[in-house]
PDBQT receptor file of N, H, CA, C and O in Angstrom, charges set to zero:
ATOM      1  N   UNK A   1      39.247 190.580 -73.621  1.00  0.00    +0.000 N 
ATOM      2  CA  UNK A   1      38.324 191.100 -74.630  1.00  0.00    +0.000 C 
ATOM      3  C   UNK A   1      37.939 189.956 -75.570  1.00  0.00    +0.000 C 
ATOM      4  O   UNK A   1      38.780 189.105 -75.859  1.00  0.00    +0.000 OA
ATOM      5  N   UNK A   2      36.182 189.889 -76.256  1.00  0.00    +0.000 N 
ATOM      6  H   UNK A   2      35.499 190.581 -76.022  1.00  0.00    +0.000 HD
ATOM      7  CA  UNK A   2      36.145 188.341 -76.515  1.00  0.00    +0.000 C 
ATOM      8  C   UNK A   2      36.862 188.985 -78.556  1.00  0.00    +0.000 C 
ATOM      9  O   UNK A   2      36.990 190.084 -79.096  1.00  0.00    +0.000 OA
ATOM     10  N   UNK A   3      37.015 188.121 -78.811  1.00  0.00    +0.000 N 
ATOM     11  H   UNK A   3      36.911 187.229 -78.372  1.00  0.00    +0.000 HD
ATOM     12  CA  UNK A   3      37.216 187.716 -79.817  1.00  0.00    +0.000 C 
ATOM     13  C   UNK A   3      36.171 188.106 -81.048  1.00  0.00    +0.000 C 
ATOM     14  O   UNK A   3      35.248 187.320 -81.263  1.00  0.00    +0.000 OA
ATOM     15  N   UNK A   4      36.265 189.001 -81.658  1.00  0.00    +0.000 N 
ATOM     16  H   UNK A   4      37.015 189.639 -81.484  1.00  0.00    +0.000 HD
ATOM     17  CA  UNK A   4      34.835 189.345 -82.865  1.00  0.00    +0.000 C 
ATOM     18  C   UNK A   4      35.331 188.869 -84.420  1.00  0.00    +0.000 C 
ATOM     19  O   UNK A   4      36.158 189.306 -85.220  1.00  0.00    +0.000 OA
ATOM     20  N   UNK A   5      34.489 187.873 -84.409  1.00  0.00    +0.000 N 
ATOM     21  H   UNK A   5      33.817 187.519 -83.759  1.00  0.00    +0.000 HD
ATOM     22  CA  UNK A   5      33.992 187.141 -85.877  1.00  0.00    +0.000 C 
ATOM     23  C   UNK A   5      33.650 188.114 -87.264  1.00  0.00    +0.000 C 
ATOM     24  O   UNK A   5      33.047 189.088 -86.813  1.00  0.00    +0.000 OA
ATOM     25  N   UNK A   6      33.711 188.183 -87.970  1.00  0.00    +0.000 N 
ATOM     26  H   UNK A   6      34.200 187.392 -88.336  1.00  0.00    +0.000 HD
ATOM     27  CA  UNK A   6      32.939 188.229 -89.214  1.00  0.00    +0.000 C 
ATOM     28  C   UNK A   6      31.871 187.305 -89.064  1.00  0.00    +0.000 C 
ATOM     29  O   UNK A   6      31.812 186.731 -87.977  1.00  0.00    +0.000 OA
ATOM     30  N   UNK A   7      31.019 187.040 -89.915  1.00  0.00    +0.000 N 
ATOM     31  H   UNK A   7      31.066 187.507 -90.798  1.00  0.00    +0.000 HD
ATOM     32  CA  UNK A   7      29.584 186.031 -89.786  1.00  0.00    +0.000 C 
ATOM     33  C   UNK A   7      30.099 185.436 -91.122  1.00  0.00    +0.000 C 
ATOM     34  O   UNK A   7      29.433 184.440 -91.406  1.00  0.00    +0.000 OA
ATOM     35  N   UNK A   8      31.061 185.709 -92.041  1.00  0.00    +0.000 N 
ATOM     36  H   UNK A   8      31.602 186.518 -91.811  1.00  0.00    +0.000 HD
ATOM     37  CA  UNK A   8      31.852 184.408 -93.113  1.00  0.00    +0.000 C 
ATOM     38  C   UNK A   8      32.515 183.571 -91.735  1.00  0.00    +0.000 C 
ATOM     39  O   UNK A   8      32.227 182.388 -91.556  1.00  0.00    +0.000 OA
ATOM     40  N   UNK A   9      33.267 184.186 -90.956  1.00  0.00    +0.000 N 
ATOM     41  H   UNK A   9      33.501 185.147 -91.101  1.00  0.00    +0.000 HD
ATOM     42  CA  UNK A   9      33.814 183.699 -89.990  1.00  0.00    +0.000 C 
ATOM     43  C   UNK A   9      33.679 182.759 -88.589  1.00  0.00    +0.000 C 
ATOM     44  O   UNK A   9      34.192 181.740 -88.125  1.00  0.00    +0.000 OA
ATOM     45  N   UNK A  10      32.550 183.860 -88.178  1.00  0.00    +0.000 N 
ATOM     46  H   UNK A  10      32.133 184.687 -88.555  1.00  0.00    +0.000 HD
ATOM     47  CA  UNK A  10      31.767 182.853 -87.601  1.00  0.00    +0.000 C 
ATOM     48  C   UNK A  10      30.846 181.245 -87.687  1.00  0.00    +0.000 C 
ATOM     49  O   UNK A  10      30.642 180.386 -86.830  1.00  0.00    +0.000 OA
ATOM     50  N   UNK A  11      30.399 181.368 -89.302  1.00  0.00    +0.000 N 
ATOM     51  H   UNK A  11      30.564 182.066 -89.998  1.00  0.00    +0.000 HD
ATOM     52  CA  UNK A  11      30.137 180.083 -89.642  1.00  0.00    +0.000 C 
ATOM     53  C   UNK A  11      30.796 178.749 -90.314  1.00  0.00    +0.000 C 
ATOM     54  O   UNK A  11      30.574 177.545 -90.439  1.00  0.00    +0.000 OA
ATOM     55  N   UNK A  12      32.143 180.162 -90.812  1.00  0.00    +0.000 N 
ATOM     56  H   UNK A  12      32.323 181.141 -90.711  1.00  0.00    +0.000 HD
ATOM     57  CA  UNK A  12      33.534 178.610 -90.963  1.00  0.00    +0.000 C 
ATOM     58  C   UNK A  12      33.856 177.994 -89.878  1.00  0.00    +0.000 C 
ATOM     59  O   UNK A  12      34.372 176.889 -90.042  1.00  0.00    +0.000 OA
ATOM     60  N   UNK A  13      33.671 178.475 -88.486  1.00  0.00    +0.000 N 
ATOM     61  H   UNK A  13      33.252 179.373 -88.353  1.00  0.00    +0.000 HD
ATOM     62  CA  UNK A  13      34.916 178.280 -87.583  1.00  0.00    +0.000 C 
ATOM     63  C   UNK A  13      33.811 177.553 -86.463  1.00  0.00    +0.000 C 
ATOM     64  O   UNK A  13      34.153 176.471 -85.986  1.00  0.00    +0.000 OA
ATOM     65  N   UNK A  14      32.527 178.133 -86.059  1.00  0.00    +0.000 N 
ATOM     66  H   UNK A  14      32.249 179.013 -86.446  1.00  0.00    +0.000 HD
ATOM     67  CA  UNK A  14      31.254 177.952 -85.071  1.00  0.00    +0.000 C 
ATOM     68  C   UNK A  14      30.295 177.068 -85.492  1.00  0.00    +0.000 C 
ATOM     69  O   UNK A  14      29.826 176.186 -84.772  1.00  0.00    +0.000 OA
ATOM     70  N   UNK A  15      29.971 177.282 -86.686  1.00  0.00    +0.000 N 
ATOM     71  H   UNK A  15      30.352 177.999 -87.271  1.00  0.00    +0.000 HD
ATOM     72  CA  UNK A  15      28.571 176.232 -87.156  1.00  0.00    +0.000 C 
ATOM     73  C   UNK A  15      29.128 175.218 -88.519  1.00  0.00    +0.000 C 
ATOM     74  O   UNK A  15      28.641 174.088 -88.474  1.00  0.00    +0.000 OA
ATOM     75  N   UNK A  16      29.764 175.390 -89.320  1.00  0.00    +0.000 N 
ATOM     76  H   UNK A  16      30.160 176.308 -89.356  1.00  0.00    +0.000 HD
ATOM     77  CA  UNK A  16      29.763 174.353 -90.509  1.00  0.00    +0.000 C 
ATOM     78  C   UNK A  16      30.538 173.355 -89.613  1.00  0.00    +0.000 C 
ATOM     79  O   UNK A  16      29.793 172.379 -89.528  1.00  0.00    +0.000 OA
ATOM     80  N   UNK A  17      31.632 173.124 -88.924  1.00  0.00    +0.000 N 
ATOM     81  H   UNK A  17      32.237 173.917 -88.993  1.00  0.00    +0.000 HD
ATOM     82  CA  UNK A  17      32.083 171.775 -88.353  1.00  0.00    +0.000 C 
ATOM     83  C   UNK A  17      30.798 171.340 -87.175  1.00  0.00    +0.000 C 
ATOM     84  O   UNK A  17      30.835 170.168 -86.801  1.00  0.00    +0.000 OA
ATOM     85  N   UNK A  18      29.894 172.062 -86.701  1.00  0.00    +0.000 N 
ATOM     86  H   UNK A  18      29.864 173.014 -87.005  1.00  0.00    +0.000 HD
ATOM     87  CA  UNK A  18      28.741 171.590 -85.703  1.00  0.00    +0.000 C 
ATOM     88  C   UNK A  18      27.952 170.776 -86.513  1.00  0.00    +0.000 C 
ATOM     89  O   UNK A  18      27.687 169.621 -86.179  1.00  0.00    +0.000 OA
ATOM     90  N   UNK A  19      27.370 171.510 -88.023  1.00  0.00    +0.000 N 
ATOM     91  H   UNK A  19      27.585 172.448 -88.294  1.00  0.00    +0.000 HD
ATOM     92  CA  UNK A  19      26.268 170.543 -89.034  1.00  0.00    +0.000 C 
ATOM     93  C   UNK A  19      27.204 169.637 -89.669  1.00  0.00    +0.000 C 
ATOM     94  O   UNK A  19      26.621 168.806 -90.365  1.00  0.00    +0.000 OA
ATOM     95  N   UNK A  20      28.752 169.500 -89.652  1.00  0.00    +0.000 N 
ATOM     96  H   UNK A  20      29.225 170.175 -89.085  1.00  0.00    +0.000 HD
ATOM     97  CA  UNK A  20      29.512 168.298 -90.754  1.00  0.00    +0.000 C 
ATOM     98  C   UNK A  20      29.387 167.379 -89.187  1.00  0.00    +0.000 C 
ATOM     99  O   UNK A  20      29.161 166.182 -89.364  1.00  0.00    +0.000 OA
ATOM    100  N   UNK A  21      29.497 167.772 -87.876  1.00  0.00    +0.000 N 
ATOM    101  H   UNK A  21      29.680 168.744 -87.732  1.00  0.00    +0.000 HD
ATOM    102  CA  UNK A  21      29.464 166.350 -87.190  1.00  0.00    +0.000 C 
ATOM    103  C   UNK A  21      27.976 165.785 -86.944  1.00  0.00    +0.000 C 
ATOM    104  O   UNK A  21      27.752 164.817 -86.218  1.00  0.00    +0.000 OA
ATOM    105  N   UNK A  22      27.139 166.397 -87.530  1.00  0.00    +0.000 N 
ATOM    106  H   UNK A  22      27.321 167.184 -88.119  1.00  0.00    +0.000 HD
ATOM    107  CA  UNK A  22      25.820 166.056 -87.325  1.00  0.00    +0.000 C 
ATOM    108  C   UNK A  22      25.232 165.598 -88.759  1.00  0.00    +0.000 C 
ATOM    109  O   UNK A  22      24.038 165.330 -88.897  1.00  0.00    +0.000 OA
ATOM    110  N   UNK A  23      26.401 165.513 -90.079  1.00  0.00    +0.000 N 
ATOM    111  H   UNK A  23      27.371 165.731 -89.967  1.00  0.00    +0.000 HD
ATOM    112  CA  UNK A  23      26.200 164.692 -90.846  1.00  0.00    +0.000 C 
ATOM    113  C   UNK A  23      25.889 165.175 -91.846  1.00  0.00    +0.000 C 
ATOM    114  O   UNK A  23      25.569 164.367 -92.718  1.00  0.00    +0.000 OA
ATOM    115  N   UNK A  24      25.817 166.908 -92.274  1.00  0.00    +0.000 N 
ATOM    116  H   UNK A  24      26.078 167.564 -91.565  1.00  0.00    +0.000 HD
ATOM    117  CA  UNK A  24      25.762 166.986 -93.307  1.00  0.00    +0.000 C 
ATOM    118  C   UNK A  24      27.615 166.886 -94.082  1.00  0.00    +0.000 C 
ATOM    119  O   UNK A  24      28.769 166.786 -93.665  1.00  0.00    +0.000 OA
ATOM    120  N   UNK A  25      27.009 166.974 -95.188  1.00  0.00    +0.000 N 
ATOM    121  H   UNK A  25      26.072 167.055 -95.527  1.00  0.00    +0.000 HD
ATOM    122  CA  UNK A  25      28.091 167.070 -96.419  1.00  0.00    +0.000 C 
ATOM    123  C   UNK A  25      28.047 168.203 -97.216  1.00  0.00    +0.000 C 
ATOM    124  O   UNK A  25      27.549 168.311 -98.337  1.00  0.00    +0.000 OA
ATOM    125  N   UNK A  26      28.760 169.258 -96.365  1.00  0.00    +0.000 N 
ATOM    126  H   UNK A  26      29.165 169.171 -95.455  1.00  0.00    +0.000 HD
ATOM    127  CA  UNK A  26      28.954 170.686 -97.327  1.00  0.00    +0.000 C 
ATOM    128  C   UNK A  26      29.375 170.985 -98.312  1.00  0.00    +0.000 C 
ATOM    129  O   UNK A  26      29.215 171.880 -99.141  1.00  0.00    +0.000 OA
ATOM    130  N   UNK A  27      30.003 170.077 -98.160  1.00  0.00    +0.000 N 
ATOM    131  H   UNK A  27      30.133 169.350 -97.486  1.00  0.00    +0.000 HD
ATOM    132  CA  UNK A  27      30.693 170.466-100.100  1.00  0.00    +0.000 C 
ATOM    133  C   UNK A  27      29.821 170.011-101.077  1.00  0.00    +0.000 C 
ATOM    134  O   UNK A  27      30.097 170.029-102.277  1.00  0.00    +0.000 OA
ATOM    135  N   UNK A  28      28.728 169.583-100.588  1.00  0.00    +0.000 N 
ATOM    136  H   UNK A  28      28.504 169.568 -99.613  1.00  0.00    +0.000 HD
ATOM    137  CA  UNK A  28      27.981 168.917-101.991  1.00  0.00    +0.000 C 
ATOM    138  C   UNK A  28      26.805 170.018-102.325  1.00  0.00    +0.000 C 
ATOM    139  O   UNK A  28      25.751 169.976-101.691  1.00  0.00    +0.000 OA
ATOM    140  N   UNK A  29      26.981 170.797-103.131  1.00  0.00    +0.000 N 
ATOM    141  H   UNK A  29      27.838 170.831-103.646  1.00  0.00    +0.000 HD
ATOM    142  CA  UNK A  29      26.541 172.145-103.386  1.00  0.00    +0.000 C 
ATOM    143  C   UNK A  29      25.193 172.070-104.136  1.00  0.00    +0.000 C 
ATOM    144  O   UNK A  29      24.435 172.987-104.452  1.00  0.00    +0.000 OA
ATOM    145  N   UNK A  30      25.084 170.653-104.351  1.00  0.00    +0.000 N 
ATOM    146  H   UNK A  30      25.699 169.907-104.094  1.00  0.00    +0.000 HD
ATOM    147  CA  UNK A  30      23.430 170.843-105.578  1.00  0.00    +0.000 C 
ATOM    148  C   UNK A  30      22.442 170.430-103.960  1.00  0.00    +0.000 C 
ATOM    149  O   UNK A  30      21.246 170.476-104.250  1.00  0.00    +0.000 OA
ATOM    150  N   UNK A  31      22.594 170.155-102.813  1.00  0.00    +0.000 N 
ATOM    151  H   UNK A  31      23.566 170.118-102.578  1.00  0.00    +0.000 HD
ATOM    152  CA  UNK A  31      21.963 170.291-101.535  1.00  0.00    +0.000 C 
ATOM    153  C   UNK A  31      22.061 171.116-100.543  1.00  0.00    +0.000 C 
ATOM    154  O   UNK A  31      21.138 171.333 -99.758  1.00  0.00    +0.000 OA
ATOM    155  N   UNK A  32      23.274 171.687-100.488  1.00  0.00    +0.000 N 
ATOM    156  H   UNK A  32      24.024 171.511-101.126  1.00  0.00    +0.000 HD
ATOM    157  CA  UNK A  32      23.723 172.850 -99.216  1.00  0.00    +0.000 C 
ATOM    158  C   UNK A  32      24.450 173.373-100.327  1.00  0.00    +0.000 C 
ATOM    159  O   UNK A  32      25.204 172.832-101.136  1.00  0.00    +0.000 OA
ATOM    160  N   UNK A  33      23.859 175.119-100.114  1.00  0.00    +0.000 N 
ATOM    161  H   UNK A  33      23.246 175.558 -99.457  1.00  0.00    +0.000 HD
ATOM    162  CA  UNK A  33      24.377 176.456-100.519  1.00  0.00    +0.000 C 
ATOM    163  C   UNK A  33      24.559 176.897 -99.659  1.00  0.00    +0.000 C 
ATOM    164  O   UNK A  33      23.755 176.976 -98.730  1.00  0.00    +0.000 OA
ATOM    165  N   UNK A  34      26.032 177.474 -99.684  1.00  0.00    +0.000 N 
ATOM    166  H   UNK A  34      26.685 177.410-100.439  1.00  0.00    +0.000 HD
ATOM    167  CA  UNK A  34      26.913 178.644 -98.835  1.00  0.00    +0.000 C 
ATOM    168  C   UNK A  34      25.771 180.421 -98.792  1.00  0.00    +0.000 C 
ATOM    169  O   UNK A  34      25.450 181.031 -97.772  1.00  0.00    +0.000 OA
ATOM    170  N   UNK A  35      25.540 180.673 -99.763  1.00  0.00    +0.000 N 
ATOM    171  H   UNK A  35      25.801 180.178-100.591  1.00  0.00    +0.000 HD
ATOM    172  CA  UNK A  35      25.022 181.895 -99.870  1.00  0.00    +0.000 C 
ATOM    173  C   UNK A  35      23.929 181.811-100.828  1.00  0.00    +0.000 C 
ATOM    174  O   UNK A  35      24.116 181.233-101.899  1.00  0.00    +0.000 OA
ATOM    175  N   UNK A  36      22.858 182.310-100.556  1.00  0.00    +0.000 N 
ATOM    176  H   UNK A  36      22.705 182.779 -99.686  1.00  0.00    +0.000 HD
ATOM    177  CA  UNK A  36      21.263 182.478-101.390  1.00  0.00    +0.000 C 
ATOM    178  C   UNK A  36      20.835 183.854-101.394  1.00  0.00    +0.000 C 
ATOM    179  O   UNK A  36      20.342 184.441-100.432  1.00  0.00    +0.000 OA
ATOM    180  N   UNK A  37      21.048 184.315-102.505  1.00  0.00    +0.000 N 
ATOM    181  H   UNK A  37      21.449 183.838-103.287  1.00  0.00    +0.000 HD
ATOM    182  CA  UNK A  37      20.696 186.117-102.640  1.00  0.00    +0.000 C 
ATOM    183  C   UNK A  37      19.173 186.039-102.464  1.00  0.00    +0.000 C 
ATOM    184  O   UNK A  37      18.542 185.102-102.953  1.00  0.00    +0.000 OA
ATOM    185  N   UNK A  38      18.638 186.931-101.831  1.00  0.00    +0.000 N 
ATOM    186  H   UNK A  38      19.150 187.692-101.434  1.00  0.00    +0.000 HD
ATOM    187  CA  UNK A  38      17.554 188.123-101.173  1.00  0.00    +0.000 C 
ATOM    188  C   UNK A  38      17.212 188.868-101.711  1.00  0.00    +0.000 C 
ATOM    189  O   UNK A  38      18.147 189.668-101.692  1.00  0.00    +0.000 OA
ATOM    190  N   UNK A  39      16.378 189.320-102.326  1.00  0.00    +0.000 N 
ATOM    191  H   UNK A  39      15.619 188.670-102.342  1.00  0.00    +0.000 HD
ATOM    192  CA  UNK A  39      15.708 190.817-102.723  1.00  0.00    +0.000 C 
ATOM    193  C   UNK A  39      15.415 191.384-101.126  1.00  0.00    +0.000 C 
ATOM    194  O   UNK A  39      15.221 190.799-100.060  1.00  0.00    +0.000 OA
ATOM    195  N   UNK A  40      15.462 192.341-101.388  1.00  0.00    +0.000 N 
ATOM    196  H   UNK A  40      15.620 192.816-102.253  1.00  0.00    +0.000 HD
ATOM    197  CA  UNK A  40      15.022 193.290 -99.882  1.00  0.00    +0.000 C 
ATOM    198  C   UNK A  40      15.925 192.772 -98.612  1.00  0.00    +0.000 C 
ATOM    199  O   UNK A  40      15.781 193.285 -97.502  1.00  0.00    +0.000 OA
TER     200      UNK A  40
């Protein structure tokens, strides 16, 4: 049975180490935000 993520989960574990080896720098927060609120 596969394995089901959260999507916090999925992008700690699947995509933020894919964009840190492709060179971004996540922790630097005044360029990459974790979360951006939406109306609607």
């Amino acid at each position: 049975m596969p394995r089901r993520l959260s999507e916090e989960l999925t992008r700690k574990e699947m995509i933020d180490p894919q964009l840190e080896k492709a060179g971004w720098y996540l922790r630097d927060h005044s360029k990459v935000k974790i979360e951006i609120p939406v109306n609607g």
